[in-house]
C-alpha positions as CSV (number, residue, x, y, z in Angstrom):
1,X,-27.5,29.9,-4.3
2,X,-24.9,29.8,-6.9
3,X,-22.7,26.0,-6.8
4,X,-18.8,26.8,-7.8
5,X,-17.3,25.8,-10.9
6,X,-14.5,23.9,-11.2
7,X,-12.4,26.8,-11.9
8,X,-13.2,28.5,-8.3
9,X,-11.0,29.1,-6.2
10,X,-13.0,27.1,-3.4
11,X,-12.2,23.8,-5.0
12,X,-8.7,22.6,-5.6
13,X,-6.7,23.2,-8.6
14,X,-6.1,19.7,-10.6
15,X,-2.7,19.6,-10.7
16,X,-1.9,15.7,-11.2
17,X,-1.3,15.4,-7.7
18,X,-3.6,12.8,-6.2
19,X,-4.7,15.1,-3.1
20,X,-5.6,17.5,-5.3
21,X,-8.2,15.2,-7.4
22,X,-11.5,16.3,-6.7
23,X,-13.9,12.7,-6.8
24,X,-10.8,11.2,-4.1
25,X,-11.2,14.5,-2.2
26,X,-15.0,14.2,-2.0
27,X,-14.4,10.5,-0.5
28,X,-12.4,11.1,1.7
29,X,-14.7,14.1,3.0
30,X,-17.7,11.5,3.4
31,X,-15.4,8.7,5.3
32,X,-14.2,11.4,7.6
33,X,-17.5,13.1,7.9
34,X,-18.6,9.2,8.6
35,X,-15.5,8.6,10.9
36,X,-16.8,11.2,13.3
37,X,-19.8,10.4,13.3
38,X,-18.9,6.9,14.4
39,X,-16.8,7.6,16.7
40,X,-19.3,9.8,18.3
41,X,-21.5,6.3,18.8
42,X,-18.4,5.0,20.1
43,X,-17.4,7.0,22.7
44,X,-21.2,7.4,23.9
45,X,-20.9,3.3,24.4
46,X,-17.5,3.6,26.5
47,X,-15.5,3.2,24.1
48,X,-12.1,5.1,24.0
49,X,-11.6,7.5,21.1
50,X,-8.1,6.7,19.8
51,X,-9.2,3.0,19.7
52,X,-12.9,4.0,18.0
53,X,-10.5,6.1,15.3
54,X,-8.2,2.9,14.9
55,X,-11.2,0.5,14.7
56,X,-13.3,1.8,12.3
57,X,-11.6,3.9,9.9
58,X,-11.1,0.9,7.4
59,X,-14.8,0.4,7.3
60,X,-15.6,4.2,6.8
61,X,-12.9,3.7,3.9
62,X,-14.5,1.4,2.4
63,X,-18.3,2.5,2.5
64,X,-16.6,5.7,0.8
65,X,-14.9,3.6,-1.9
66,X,-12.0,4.0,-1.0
67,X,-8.8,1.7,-1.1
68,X,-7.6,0.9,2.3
69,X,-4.3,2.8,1.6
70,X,-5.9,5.9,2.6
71,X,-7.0,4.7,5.9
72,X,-4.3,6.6,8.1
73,X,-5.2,9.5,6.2
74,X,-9.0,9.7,7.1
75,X,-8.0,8.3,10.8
76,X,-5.5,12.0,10.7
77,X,-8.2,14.0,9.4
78,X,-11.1,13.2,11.6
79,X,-8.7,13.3,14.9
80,X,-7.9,17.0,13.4
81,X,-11.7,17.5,13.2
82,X,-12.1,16.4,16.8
83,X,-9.3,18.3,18.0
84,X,-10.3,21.5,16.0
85,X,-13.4,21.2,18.2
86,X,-12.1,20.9,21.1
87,X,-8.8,22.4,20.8
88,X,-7.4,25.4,17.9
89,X,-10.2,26.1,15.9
90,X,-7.3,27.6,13.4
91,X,-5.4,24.7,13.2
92,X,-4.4,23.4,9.5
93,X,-5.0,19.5,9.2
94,X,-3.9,17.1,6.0
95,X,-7.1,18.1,3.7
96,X,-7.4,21.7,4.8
97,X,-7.3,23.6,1.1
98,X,-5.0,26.5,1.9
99,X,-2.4,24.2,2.7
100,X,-3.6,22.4,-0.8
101,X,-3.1,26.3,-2.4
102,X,-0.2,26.5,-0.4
103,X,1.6,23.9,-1.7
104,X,0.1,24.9,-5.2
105,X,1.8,28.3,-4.8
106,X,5.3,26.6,-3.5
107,X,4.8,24.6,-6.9
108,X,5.3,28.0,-8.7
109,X,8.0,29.4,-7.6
110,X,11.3,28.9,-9.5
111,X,13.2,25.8,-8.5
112,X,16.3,27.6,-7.0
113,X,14.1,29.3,-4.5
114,X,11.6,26.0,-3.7
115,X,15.4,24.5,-2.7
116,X,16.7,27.2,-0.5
117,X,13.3,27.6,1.3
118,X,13.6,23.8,1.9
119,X,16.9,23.9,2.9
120,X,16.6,26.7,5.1
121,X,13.9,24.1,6.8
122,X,15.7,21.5,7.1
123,X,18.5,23.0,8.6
124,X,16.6,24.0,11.7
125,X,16.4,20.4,13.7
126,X,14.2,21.5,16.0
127,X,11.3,21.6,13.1
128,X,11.9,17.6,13.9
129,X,11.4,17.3,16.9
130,X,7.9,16.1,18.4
131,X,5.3,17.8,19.2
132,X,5.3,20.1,22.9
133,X,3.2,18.6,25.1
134,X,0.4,20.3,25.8
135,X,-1.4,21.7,28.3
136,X,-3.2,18.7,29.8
137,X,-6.6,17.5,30.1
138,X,-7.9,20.6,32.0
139,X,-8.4,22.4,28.7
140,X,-10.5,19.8,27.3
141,X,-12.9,20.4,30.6
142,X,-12.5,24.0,30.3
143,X,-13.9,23.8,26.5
144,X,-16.8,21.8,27.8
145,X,-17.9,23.7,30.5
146,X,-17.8,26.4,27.8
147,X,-20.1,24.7,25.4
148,X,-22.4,23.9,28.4
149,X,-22.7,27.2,29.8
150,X,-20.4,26.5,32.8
């Protein structure tokens, strides 16, 4: 099995831009992957999983190496992981790599045009405003009973 380069296209691009370094990137991979897995031993014990994310992210952070600045940041990307699971298997979350090539490709375009695509954002308030709720708890059961053959 051929291993990518570091030119491929399935690794980020080093631009300078500290999400786009690939040693950090691999960190934060292993203290999400370990996030998860912790919070899997949590919730099996009782515990609830928004406190288990809170709780123990620092530690997964630093088993990984890293500084405790990227804490919220592994806490974001492992509840994406959980969610993806259970929720929009198409869903984008912080360390997804299209929306690292994404902003890559923003990066390229002319100035003039990076402003008015930003301002045309911006004017729209509604991009602001929180996040719909959703449909409730039943879809969570639904998705289990799925997994389980229910």
């Amino acid at each position: 099995m051929k291993t990518p380069d570091n030119d491929s296209p399935l690794k980020p691009r080093e631009t300078g831009f500290w999400l786009t370094d690939r040693a950090l990137r691999d960190q934060l991979r292993e203290a999400v992957a370990g996030l998860v897995q912790m919070v899997q031993f949590a919730v099996q014990d009782d515990v609830n999983i928004v406190d288990a994310l809170a709780s123990l992210a620092a530690a997964e952070c630093e088993q990984a190496g890293l500084d405790a600045s990227y804490t919220h940041l592994v806490q974001a990307q492992a509840a994406h992981v959980i969610a993806n699971w259970t929720i929009d298997e198409a869903s984008t979350g912080p360390l997804d790599l299209n929306l690292l090539f994404g902003l890559d490709e923003f990066h390229q375009l002319p100035a003039k045009i990076q402003a008015g695509l930003l301002d045309q954002y911006t004017e729209d308030l509604s991009q602001w405003e929180d996040f719909a709720p959703g449909p409730g708890p039943d879809l969570y059961l639904s998705r289990y009973e799925e997994l389980n053959g229910g």
